[in-house]
N, C-alpha and C positions, 0 to 999 in steps of 0.2 A: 916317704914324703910324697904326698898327693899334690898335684897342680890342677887347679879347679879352670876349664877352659870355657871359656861364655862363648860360645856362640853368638855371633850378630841375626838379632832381629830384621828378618824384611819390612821396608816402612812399607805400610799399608795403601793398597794402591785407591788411589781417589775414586769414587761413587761415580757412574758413567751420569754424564747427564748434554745437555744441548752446546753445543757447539758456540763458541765465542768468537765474532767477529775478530779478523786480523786486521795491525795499523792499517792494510792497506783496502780494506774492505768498508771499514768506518770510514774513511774519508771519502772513498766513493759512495757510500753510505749520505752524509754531508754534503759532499761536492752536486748528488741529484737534488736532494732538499734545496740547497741555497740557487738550483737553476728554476726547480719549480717557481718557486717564487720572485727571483728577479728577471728572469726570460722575459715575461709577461710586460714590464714594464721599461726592462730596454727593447724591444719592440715597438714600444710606442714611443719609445724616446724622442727619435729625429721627427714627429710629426711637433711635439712640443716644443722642442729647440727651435725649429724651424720658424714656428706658429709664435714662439718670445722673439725670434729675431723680426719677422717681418710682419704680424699682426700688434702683439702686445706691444713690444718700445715703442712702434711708430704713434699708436693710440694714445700711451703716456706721453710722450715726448707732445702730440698735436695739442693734449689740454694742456701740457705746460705751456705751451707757445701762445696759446689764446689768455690765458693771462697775463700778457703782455703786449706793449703798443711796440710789434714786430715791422718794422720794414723791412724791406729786403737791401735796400740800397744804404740803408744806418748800420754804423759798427756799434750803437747801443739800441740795447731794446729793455729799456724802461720797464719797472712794474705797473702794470693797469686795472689788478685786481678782475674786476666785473664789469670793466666797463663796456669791454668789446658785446659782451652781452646784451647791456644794458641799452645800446646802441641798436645791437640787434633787434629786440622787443620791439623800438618805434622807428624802424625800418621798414617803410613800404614796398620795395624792391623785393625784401625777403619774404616781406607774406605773398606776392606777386608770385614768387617763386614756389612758396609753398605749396598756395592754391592750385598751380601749373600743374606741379609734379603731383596733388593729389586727384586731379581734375584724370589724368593720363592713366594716372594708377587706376583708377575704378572704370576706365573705357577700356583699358588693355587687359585688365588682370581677366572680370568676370567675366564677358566673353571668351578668352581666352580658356580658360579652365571650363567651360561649360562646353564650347563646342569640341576640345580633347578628350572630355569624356563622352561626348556622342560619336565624336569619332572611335575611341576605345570601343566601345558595346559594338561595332560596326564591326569591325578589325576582327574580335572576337567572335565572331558568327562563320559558319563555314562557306567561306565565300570560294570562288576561284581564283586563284592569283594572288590568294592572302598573301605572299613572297612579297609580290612586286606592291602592292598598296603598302606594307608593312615599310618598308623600305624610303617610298615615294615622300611618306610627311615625313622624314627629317630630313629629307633634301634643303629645305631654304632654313636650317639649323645649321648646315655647312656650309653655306653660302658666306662670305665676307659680309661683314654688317654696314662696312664702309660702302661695298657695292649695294647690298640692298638700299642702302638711303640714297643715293644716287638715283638708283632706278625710280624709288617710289617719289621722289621728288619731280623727275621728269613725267611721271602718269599724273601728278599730280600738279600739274605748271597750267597757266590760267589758260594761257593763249592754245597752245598745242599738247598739250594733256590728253590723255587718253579718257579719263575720269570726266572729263567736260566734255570730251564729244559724246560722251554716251549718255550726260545726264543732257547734253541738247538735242536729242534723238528722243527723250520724251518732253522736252519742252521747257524744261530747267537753265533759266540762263546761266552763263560759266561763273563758275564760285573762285573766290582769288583767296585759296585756300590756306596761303600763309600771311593770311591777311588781319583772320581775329583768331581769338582765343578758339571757340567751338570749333571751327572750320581746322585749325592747326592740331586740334588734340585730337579731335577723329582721325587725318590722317598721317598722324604719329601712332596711335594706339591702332591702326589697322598693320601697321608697318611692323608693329610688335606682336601682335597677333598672329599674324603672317609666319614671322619666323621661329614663335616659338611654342604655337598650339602643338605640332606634331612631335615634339620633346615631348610636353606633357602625357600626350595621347599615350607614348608608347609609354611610359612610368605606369599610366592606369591600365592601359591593357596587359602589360606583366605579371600585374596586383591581382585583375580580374582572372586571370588563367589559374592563380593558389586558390581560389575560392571550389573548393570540393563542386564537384557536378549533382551528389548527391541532396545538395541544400537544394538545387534549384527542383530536382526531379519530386522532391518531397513536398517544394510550395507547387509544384504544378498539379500533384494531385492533393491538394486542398483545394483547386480552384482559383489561384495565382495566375494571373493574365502576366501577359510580360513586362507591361510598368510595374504591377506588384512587386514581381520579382525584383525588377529591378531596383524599387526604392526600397523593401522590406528587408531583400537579402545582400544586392550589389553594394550599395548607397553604405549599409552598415560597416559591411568588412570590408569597405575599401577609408573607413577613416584615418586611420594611418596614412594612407598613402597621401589622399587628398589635402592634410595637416601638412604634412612636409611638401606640397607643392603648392602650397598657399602662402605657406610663408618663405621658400624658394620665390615664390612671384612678389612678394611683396617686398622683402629685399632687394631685386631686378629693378620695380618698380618704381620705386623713392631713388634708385640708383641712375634713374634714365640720364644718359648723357648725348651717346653717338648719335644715336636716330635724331634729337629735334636739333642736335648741332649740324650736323649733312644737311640736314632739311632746311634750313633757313641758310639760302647764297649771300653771299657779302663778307669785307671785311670784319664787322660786327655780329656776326651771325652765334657769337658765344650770347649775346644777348635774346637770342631769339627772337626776332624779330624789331624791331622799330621801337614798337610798343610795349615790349618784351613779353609778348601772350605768348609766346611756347616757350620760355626761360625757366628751368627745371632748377632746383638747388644743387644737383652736381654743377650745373652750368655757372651758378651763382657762386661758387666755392671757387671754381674754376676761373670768372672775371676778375674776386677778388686779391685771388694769389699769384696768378701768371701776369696780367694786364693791370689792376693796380698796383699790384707787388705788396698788398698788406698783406702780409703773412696770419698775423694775430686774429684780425677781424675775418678771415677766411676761417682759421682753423677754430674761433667760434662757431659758423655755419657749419661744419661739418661735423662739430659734435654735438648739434644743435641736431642736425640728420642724422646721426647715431641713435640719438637719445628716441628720435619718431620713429625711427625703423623699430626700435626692442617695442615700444610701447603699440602699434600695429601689428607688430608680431604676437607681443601677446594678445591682445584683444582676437587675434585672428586664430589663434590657438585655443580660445576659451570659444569662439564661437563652434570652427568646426569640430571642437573636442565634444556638443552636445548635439551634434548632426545623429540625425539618428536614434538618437535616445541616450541618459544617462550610461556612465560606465557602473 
């Protein structure tokens, strides 16, 4: 009798082939993937969060309040629809103020940004001492703005003024310079001027320093004089820069508050004046929310000022964005 004995078969060993991530490799595998992509944007979280709490609510919250007849000292505040607005439109006080604020805007801005970029192209030349000049114009940008309207109100005071004795040393009798509108918006817009050309400067001489040395060595041998240069080559590749500090000024501008408030002494002096010729619409936003206490009809002004600052913005974007020539 035979017993037939089978031998077991070895199971055939698997075909070598590439290596298969472990649980613990895939999730880290995962865990990089899912940082790529949300890193990015918790990052900028807290500027967002930040920017809803204290930018966005307040701006929603201000048009709800202007549709409505808000006092301050009433436990109801009524629907009013448009009327604060409506009110607004045949407000003489408020175009008073608009006119102000835009009268200032164009004596502060374009000065301003024209002699920072002359100052710039200076700065930028190999001077001695470039350190200490460099340095020198943003000194009255650190300056308290409370103290400079101080100062510039006492240079600018009828009787003992600095500014009068020296235009009565050519023959100019003393100007009572918070007197009228001309008179008060020169010396608000110099006051602005003052302290925030050398900001500007230094933004466009930054700008001017990334411009390749190359571009300029290449218009000089074409025969580029240095205003050449300066409009064909400087003027070009700095529209960037000059875009964002025009519309940096023109938000400042429609924003003016401190300067013609210091400037003008009195209890009244939120009104600018008597006659209200330096009364800026912060200051008009200002009278109607603290000193009459209308909440409503204030927080129409100020989105009434909202609404002018984007539209200035833009316009001031479409123009410098063809400085120079088409993109």
């Amino acid at each position: 009798m035979s017993t037939d004995v089978t031998t077991p078969v070895p199971a055939a060993t698997p075909a070598p082939g590439p290596d298969r991530p472990g649980r613990r490799e895939r999730f880290a595998l995962l865990r990089s993937r899912a940082d790529a992509k949300v890193s990015p944007y918790a990052y900028i979280a807290p500027f967002f969060v930040l920017f809803g709490i204290f930018g966005l609510y307040p701006l929603v919250y201000t048009a709800w309040v202007s549709l409505h007849d808000w006092e301050l000292a009433s436990a109801e505040h009524p629907w009013s629809g448009l009327d604060n607005y409506r009110q607004l439109v045949t407000d003489p006080v408020f175009w008073n103020a608009l006119g102000n604020t835009a009268g200032m805007f164009v004596l502060a801005t374009v000065p301003q940004l024209a002699l920072a970029m002359f100052l710039a192209s200076l700065l930028n030349r190999r001077l001695r001492g470039r350190t200490f000049f460099r340095l020198s114009v943003i000194l009255p940008m650190a300056t308290s703005v409370a103290a400079v309207s101080i100062v510039f109100s006492q240079l600018f005071s009828r009787d003992f003024g600095i500014i009068n004795w020296v235009l009565g040393g050519v023959g100019v009798h003393p100007i009572e310079w918070q007197a009228t509108k001309w008179s008060s918006w020169s010396a608000i817009a110099l006051m602005v001027n003052w302290r925030w050309t050398g900001y500007n400067a230094l933004i466009y001489l930054a700008a001017m320093q990334a411009i390749p040395r190359d571009l300029y060595e290449a218009a000089a041998l074409d025969g580029a004089g240095a205003w050449k240069q300066f409009t064909k080559v400087t003027v070009p590749l700095l529209r960037p820069t000059i875009l964002f500090t025009v519309i940096i000024s023109t938000i400042g501008g429609f924003q003016l508050f401190t300067e013609p408030l210091l400037f003008n002494s009195g209890s009244s002096n939120y009104q600018g004046g008597s006659l209200r010729q330096s009364q800026t619409l912060a200051m008009y936003v200002w009278e109607n929310a603290f000193v009459k206490f209308d909440f409503g009809y204030a927080s129409a002004v100020a989105w009434v000022l909202f609404l002018i600052i984007l539209v200035a913005s833009a316009l001031n974007f479409l123009a410098v964005r063809r400085l120079g020539g088409k993109d």
